[in-house]
Residue, then its C-alpha position, 0 to 999 in steps of 0.5 A: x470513464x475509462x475502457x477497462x472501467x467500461x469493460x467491468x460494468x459491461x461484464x458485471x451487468x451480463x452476469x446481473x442477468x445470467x444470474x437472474x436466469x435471462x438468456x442474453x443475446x450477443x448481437x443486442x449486447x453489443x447494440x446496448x454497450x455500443x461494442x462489436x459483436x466480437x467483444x461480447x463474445x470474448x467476455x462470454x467465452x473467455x472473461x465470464x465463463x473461465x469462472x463462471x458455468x456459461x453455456x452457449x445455446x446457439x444462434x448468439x445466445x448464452x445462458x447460465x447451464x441448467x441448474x447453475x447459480x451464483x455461490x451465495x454473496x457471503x461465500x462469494x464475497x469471502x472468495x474476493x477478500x482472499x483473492x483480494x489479500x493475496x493479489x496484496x500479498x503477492x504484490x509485496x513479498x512476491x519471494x514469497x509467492x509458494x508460501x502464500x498459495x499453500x497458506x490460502x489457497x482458493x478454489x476460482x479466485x480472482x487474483x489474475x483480475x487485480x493489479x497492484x504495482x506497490x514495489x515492496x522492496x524484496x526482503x533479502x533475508x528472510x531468516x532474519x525476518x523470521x526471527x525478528x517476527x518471533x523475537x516480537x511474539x515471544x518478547x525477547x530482546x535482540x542485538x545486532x549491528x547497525x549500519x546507518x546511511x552515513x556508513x557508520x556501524x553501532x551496537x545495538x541492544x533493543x526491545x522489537x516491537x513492530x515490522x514496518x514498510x515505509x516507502x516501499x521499505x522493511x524497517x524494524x521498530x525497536x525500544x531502545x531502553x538505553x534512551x528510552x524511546x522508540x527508534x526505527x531501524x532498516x532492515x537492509x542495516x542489520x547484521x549479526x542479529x542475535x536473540x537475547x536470553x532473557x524476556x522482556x517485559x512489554x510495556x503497555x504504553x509503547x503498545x498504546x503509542x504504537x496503536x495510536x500512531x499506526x494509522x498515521x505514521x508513514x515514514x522511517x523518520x519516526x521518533x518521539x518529537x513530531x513538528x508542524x508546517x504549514x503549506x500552500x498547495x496550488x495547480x496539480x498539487x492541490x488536486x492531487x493532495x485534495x484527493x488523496x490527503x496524506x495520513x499527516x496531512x490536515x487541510x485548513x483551508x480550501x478554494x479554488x485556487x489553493x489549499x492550506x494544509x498542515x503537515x505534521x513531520x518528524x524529519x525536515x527531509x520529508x517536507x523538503x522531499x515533498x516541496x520538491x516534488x511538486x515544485x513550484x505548486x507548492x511553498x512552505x508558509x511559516x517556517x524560514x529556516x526550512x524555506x532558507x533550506x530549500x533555497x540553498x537545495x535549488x541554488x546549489x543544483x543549478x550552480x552545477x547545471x552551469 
């Protein structure tokens, strides 16, 4: 158990007793949570009472002030929630910060308590994000400019069904009605954006296909036409993929050496990228071109170590 995991069940068990109407003695706290007597006295004066009515009566002792409960758990926990959502919120679009206060506000709030380092890229536009979002409520079809990664600019005409963030990144998911299928479209690419006069009428199969794999896509590669591997996982990546298995990931096999996993993919970067990763805990089993692929990776990089 680390520090702050000790810090927060110290802190938690004092306020269990407050909230019963005990009064707590600095000095047997810092006995019973093997602290010094300074460390309790700074979760009294300045981590519990910032939020909570904490008297201090003297002679090292606290106690709640009279009179004074805890908000009922339903009220309070509403209050973690929201605090919850917007430490999330403020994490990921922080440009956005002022309008996320105005739209929840709180009373006390608990979001100088969380901290998340999810690294969102900052959405630069946010009037194109905007209309994308009210293109996909109002049905209405847009057109643009694309700039793929090889530098190449298309026309584009789509159906806008869903924002995305892959990796940390803004995507748009759009029906191309030219090829029939769903195509994924970063942000950062789109130019000359412009709304369509005419509706378009929504397509319930698109919307259960996108139900169905929400909660199992995660990468910009997405198309219609998924594929299969097998790996072996070793070392520190099968304790690491165990414990926090992808959305895509299905373990087959498990022991105390190794794990054999299935990874479902629609990109052969993804497997590559994440046999890289965790290389040499990882191999790829049953498909050689991507192993033959891979090798060529690695004897082109260290040809141009030499």
């Amino acid at each position: 158990m680390n520090k702050s995991q000790k810090a927060l069940i110290r802190q938690t068990t004092i306020w269990s007793r407050l909230n019963a109407g005990e009064t707590v003695n600095v000095k047997a706290l810092a006995e019973e949570f093997d602290v010094g007597v300074r460390t309790i006295q700074k979760d009294m004066n300045e981590r519990l009472a910032d939020t909570y009515d904490i008297e201090d009566i003297g002679h090292g002792k606290y106690a709640f002030a009279q009179g004074y409960r805890f908000v009922g758990a339903e009220d309070e926990e509403e209050k973690i929630a929201i605090s919850l959502m917007k430490s999330l919120q403020h994490s990921a679009i922080p440009q956005m910060d002022s309008s996320i206060d105005s739209a929840i506000p709180t009373g006390k709030n608990y979001e100088e308590m969380f901290l998340f380092d999810l690294d969102f890229e900052t959405i630069e536009d946010i009037g194109m994000f905007k209309v994308i979002l009210q293109s996909i409520k109002w049905r209405v079809g847009l057109e643009f400019s694309y700039t793929k990664n090889d530098g190449t600019t298309k026309e584009v005409l789509a159906d806008p069904y869903r924002i995305a963030n892959f990796k940390n990144y803004w995507y748009l998911i759009a029906y191309d009605p030219e090829v029939e299928i769903l195509k994924t479209y970063y942000l950062g690419g789109i130019n000359n954006l412009k709304t369509l006069y005419e509706n378009f009428t929504g397509n319930p199969a698109i919307e259960k296909q996108l139900d169905t794999l929400c909660g199992t896509i995660d990468t910009a590669w997405f198309n219609n036409d998924a594929k299969v591997v097998t790996l072996r996982a070793s070392g520190d990546a099968r304790y690491y993929l165990e414990r926090h298995p992808l959305s895509h990931l299905e373990i087959i096999e498990s022991n105390e050496t190794f794990i054999l996993f299935r990874l479902s993919y629609y990109h052969e970067i993804e497997v590559l990228t994440l046999v890289k990763k965790w290389m040499p805990d990882i191999e790829i089993v049953d498909n050689p071109l991507l192993s033959d692929k891979l090798d060529q990776t690695l004897q082109a990089y260290l040809q141009r170590k030499k």
